[in-house]
N, C-alpha and C positions, 0 to 999 in steps of 0.2 A: 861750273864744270871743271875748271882750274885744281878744286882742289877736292875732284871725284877720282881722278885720275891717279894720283899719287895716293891715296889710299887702296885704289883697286892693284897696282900694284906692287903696295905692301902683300895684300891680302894674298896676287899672285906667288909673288915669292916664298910665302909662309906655308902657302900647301905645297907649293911644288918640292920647297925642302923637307919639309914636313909633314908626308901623304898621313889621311887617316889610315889608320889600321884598319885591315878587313881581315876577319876569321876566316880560318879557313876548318872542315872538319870532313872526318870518312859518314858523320849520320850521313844516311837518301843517298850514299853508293853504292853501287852493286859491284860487291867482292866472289871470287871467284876460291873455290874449296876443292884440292883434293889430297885423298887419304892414299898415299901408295906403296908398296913394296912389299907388305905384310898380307894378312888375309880381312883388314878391318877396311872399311871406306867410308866417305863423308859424306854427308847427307842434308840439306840436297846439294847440290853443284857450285848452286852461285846462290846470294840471298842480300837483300836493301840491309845497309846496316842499320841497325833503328836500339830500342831498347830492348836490350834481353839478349837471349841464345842464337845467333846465327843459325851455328851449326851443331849437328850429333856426329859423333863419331862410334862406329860398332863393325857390327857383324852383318855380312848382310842377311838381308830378312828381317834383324830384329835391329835394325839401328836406332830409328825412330821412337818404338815400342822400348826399346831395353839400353840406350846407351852407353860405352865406356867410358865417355869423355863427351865433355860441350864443350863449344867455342863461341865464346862470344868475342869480336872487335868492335870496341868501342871508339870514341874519340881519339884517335893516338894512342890505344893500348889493344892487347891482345891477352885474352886470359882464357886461361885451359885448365878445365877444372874436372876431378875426375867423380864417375858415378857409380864406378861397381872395380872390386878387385880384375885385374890384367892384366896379362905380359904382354907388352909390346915388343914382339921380336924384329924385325926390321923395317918398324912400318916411320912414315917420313909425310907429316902435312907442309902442303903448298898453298900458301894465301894470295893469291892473281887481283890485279885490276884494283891494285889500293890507290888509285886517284883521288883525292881531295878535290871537294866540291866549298870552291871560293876559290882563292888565288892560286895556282899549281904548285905542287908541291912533291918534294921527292925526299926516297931513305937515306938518308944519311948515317943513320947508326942506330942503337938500341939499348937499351939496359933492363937488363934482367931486375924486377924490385925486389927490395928484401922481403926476406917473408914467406919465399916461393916454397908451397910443401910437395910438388913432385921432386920426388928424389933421385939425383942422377941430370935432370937437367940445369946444362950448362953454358956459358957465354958460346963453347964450342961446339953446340948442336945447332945454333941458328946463325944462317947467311938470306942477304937480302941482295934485292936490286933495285932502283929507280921507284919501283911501285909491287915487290911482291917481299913473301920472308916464308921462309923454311925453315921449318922443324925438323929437326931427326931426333925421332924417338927411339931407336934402336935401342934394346937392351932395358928400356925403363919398364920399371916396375910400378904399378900402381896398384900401393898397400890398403888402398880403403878409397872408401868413398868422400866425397867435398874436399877431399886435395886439391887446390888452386895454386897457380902461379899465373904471374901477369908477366908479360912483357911489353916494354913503350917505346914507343918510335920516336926515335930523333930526326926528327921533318926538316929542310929548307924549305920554305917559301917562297917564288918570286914576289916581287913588289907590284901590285895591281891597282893603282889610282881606284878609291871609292868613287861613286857615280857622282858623289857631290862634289868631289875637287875635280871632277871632268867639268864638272856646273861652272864651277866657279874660273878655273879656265876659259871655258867659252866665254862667260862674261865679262872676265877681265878682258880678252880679245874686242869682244863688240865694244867695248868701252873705250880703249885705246883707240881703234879704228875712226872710231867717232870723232875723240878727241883730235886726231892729227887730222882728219879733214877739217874740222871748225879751223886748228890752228892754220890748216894752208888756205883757207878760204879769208881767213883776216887779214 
């Protein structure tokens, strides 16, 4: 038992300085969408992030059927990609309720990737907060169709002990516990 003890905590120390990493990601969140200021809207409201398109963006009546733009948010990015020639004159998307499902996480910034082919946007059309990001499309033009730009979020993460260094806590606890009874009982 002598020399369970000093290995248990070794082992303690090594997780508590050393937590496993837990992913943290937007898949299986429900993000919240809207298209405002112009005459276009988003469709639908809110949508689980998963694989593929979120959202359409259009006209209403034919958003769905005919749109000018998809959103997909993916892992930590956002890409807007456009489907049919349009001027967007002061319309402005709002992406709500970006929580991250794993350790909590918040915006801390973003970058534009290279690459981007709508034209005209810029680091200066999008602000965020804690958990949303806006767009302002004013004035963009989109010259054709399958123009895409991404943009990726610069996440903090809090730190959230894996379920197995909570294990291994407890154990090292029962173990010590143990130990110092045997030792006060000798």
């Amino acid at each position: 038992m002598t020399r369970i003890f000093p290995l248990t905590a070794l082992a303690l120390a090594l997780t508590t300085l050393f937590p496993a990493s837990a992913s943290a990601t937007l898949v299986g969140d429900t993000v919240t969408a809207v298209f405002s200021g112009g005459q276009t809207v988003a469709s639908p409201g809110s949508a689980e992030v998963g694989p593929g398109v979120e959202f359409n963006i259009g006209l209403p009546g034919s958003v769905n059927t005919s749109p000018i733009m998809t959103v997909d948010v993916g892992d930590g990015t956002v890409t807007f990609t456009s489907r049919q020639i349009f001027f967007l004159g002061s319309d402005r998307l709002d992406l709500g309720d970006l929580d991250w499902i794993g350790p909590p996480g918040r915006i801390v910034g973003f970058t534009i990737l290279p690459g981007g082919q709508i034209p005209g946007l810029t680091e200066s059309d999008v602000t965020f907060t804690d958990d949303s990001l806006s767009v302002n499309f004013s004035g963009i033009f989109l010259s054709g169709a399958g123009l895409s730009t991404t943009i990726e979020l610069d996440v903090e993460h809090g730190i959230v002990p894996e379920p197995g260094s909570l294990g291994l806590l407890l154990l090292g606890g029962l173990l010590g516990l143990g130990w110092a009874r045997r030792s006060a009982a000798a």
